[in-house]
C-alpha positions as CSV (number, residue, x, y, z in Angstrom):
1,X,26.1,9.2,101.8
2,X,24.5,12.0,102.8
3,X,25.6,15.3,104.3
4,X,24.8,17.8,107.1
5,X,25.7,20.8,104.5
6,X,23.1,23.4,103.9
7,X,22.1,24.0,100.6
8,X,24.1,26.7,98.4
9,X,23.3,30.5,99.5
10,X,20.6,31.9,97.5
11,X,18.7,28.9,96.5
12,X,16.6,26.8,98.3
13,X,16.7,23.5,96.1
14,X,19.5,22.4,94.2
15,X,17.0,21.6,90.7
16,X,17.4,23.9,88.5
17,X,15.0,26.2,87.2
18,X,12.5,25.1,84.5
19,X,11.8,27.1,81.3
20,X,8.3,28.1,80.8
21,X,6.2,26.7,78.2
22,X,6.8,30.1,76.1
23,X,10.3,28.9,76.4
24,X,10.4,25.9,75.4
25,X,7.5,26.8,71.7
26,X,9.8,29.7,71.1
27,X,13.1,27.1,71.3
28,X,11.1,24.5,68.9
29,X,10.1,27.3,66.2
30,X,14.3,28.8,66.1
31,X,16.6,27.9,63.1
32,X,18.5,26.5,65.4
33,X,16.3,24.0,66.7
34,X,15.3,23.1,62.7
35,X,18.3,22.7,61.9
36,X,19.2,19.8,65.3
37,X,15.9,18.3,64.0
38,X,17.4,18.4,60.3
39,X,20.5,16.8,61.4
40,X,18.7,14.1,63.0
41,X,16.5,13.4,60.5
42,X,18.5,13.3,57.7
43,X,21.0,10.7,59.5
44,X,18.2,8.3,61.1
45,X,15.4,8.0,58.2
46,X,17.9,7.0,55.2
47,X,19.5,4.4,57.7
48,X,16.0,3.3,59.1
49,X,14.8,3.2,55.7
50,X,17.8,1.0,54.3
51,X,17.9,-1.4,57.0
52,X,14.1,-2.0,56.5
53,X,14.3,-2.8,53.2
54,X,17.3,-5.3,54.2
55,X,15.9,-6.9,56.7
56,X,12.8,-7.1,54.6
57,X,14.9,-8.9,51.7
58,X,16.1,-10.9,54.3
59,X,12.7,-12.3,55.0
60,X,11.9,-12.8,51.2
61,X,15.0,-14.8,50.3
62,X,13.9,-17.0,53.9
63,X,10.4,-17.7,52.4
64,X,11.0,-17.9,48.3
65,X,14.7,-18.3,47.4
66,X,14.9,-21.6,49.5
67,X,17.7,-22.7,46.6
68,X,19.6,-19.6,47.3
69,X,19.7,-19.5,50.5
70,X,21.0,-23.5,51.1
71,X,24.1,-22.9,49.6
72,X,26.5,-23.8,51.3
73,X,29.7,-21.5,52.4
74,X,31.5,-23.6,54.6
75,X,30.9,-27.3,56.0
76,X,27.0,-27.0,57.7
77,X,27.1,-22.7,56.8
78,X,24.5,-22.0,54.4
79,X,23.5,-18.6,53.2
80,X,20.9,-18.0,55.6
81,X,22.9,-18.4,58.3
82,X,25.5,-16.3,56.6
83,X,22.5,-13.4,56.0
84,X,21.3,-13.8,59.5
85,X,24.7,-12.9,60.9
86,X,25.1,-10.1,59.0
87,X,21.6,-8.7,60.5
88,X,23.1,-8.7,63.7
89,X,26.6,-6.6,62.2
90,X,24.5,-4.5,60.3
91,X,22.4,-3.5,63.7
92,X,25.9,-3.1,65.8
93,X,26.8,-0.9,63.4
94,X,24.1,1.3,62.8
95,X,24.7,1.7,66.5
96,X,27.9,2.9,66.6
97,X,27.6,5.1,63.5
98,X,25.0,6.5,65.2
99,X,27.0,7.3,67.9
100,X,29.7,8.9,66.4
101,X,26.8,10.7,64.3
102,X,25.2,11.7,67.4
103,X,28.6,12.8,69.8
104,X,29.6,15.1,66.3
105,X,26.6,17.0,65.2
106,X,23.4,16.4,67.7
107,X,25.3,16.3,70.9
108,X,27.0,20.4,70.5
109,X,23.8,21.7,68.6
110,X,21.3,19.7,71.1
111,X,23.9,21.5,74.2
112,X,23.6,24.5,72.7
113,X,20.1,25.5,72.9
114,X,20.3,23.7,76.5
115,X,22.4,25.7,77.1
116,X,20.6,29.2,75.4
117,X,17.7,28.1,77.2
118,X,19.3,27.6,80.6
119,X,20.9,30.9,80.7
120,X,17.6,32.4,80.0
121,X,15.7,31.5,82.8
């Protein structure tokens, strides 16, 4: 819908105004910015690391545990199919623990230096 209103006294435009590059390399070289990318860091490698290496187990036991992986669990269920399902939880929930990881401690550090950085410009 749009409207016959003229924009907001003062300013032309209703973006708002862009930091310069000085800005922005001073932003990326703060403790404050170290620590967001700390924060990050040590949440997403360790999980990226672990669900490599179990999805890569995964893939073994598929191609050289054959016995292991035909047991059966329940009626037609084997093990692979038990292990295949559990790649799909282990995904969901990596995504929400990143979430809550995210909405806790990158969200309010990340707003932050928006924030700094808005109010300097």
């Amino acid at each position: 819908m749009a409207t016959d209103a003229p924009p907001p006294e003062g300013r032309s435009d209703t973006s708002p105004a862009q930091p310069t590059t000085e800005a922005f390399n001073a932003v990326q070289a703060s403790a404050e910015f170290a620590d967001l990318r700390r924060s990050f860091r040590s949440f997403a490698f360790p999980l990226t690391l672990a669900f490599v290496t179990w999805y890569l187990l995964y893939v073994l036991l598929c191609n050289y545990a054959g016995g292991f992986m035909s047991i059966k669990v329940a009626g037609n269920i084997n093990m692979a199919l038990v292990l295949g399902l559990a790649q799909f939880a282990t995904t969901f929930l990596i995504a929400v623990l990143y979430s809550r990881h995210a909405a806790t401690k990158l969200d309010p550090k990340a707003e932050a230096i928006k924030s700094r950085m808005e109010a300097d410009v």
